[in-house]
C-alpha positions as CSV (number, residue, x, y, z in Angstrom):
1,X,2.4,-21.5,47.9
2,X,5.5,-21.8,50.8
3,X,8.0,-24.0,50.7
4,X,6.3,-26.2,53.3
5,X,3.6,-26.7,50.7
6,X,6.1,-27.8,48.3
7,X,7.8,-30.0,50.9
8,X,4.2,-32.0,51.4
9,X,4.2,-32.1,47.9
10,X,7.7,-33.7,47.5
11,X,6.6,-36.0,50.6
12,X,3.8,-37.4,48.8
13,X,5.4,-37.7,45.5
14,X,8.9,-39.6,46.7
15,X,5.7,-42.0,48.3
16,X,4.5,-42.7,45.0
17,X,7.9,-42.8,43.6
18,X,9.0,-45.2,46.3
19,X,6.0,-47.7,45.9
20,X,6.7,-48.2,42.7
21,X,10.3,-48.4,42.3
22,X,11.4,-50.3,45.2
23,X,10.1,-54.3,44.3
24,X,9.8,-56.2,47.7
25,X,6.2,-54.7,48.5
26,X,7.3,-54.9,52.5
27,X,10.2,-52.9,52.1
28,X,8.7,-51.0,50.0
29,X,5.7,-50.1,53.0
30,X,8.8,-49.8,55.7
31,X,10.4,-47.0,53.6
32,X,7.1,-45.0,53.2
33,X,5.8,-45.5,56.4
34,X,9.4,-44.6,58.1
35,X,9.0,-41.1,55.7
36,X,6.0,-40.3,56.6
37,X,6.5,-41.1,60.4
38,X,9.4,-38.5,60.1
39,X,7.7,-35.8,58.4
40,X,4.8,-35.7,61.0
41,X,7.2,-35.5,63.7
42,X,8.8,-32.7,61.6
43,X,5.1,-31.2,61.8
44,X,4.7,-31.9,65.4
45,X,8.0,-30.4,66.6
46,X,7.9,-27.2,64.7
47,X,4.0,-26.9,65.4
48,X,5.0,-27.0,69.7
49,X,7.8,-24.8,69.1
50,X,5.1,-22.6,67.2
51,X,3.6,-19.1,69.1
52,X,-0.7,-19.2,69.2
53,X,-0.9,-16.1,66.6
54,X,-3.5,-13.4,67.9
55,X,-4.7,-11.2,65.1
56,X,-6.8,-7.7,66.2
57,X,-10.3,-7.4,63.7
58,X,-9.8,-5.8,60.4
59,X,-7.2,-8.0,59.9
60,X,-7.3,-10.6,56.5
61,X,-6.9,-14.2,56.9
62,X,-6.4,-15.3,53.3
63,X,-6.0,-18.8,51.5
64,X,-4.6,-18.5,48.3
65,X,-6.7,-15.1,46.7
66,X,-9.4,-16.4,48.9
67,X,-10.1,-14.0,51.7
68,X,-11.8,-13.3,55.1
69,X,-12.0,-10.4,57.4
70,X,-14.1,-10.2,60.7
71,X,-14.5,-6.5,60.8
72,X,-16.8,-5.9,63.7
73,X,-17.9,-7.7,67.2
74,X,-20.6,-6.1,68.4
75,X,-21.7,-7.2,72.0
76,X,-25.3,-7.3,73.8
77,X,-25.6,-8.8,76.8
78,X,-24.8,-12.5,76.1
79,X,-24.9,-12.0,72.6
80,X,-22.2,-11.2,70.1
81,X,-22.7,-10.6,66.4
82,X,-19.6,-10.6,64.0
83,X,-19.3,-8.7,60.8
84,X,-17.6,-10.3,58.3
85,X,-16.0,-9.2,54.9
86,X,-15.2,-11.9,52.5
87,X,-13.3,-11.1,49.2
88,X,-11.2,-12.5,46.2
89,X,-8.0,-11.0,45.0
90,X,-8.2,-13.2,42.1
91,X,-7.8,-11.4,38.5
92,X,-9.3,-14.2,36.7
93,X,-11.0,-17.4,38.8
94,X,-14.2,-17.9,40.5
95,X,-12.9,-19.5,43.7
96,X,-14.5,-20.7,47.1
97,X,-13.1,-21.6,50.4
98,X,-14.3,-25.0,52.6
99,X,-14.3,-25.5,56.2
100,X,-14.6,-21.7,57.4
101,X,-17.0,-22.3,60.9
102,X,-16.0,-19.5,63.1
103,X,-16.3,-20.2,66.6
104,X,-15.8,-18.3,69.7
105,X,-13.8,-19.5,72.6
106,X,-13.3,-18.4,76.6
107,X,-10.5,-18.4,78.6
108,X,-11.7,-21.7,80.1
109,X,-11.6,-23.2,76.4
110,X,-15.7,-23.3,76.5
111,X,-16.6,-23.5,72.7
112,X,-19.8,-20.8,71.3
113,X,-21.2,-22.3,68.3
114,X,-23.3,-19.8,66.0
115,X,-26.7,-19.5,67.0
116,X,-27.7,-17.4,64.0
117,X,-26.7,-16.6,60.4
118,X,-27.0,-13.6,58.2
119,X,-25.8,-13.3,55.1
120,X,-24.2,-15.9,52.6
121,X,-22.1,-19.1,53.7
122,X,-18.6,-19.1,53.6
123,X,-18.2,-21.3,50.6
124,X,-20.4,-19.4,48.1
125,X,-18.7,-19.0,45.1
126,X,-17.2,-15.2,44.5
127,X,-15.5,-14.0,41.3
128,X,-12.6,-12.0,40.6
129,X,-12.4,-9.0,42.6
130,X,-15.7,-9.3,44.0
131,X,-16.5,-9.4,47.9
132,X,-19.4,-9.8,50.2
133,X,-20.6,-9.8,53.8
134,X,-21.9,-12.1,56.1
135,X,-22.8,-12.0,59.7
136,X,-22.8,-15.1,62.4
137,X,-24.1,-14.2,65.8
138,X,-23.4,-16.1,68.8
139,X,-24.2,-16.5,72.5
140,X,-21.3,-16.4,75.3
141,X,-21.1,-16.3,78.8
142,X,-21.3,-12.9,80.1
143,X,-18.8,-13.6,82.9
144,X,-16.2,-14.4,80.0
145,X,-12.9,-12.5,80.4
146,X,-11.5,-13.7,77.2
147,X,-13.5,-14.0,73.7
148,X,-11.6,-15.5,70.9
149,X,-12.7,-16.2,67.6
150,X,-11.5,-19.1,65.4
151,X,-12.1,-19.2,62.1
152,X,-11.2,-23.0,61.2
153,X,-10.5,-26.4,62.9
154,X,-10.8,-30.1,61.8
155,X,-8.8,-31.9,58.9
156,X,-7.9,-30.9,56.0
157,X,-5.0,-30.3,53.6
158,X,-3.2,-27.5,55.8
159,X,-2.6,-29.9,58.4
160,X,-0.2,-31.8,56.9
161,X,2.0,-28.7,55.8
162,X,4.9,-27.7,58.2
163,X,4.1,-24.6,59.7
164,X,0.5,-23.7,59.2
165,X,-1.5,-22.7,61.7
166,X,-3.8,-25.6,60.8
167,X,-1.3,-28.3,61.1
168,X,-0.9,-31.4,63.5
169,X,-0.9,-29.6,67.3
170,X,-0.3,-25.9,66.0
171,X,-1.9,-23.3,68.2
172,X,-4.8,-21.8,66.3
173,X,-4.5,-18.3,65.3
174,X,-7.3,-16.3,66.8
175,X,-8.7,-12.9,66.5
176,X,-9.1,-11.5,70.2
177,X,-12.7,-10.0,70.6
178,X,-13.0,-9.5,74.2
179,X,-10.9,-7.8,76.3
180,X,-11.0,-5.2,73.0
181,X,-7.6,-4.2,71.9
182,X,-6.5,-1.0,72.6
183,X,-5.0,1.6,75.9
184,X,-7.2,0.3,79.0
């Protein structure tokens, strides 16, 4: 947990708080709605001051003890297959992640949707310590320069904290498949 989480925490609780102290029901609306308006511009400003993260394969993307690897992109013609490694550092809980759907993306911001699964979903259930793999294939343009691949997108909890790479007009971190990292 940051201290941004702990900030959205403190942002919904003075809410509460604020409801139910403050009588006039009106005012009461005007002091939430004022806080909140500040807080997302809070979001907003530090998310366009924010750098797009590019991560290289191999490396984690973890939620909590939750965690994720794409290990390997293997091409074929307009076909790419990614191996992924998903684990739990957790010494004691049975946890699952929501709203994994990795997605490739071009230079031109064309979205490649998985065409084919292998493997378990994202949000099967995985013990302490345990791990599994799973592999999504997807077809690209050949003529693509760039392949990126995005883990998440949509709504959800993390956009409301400061600084995630989920939040309100953050640049999505990305794991850069194509050109392959490395001395050219």
């Amino acid at each position: 947990m940051t201290i941004f989480d702990l900030l959205l925490i403190a942002v919904i609780l003075g809410s509460a708080i604020a409801l139910a102290a403050i009588r006039p029901f009106r005012r009461a609306l005007l002091v939430v709605a004022f806080g909140l308006a500040i807080y997302l511009t809070v979001i907003c400003i530090v998310s366009l001051g924010s750098e797009q993260k590019i991560m290289a394969l191999g490396d984690p993307d973890c939620s909590d003890d939750w965690c994720v690897t794409p290990e390997k992109a293997h091409f074929a013609g307009d076909t790419v297959s990614v191996e992924f490694r998903v684990w739990s550092r957790a010494k004691r809980v049975t946890q699952r992640e929501y709203g994994v759907r990795p997605f490739l993306v071009d230079e031109r911001g064309q979205r490649f949707l998985i065409s084919q699964s292998t493997g378990p979903e994202f949000d099967r259930s995985i013990g302490p310590g345990d791990e599994f793999n799973t592999v999504r294939t997807y077809r690209a343009s050949r003529d693509a320069t760039t392949l990126d691949l995005i883990l998440r997108e949509g709504f959800g909890m993390e956009t409301f904290v400061i600084g995630s790479s989920q939040s309100l007009l953050h640049p999505r971190t990305v794991y850069r498949l194509k050109p392959a990292p490395g001395p050219v």
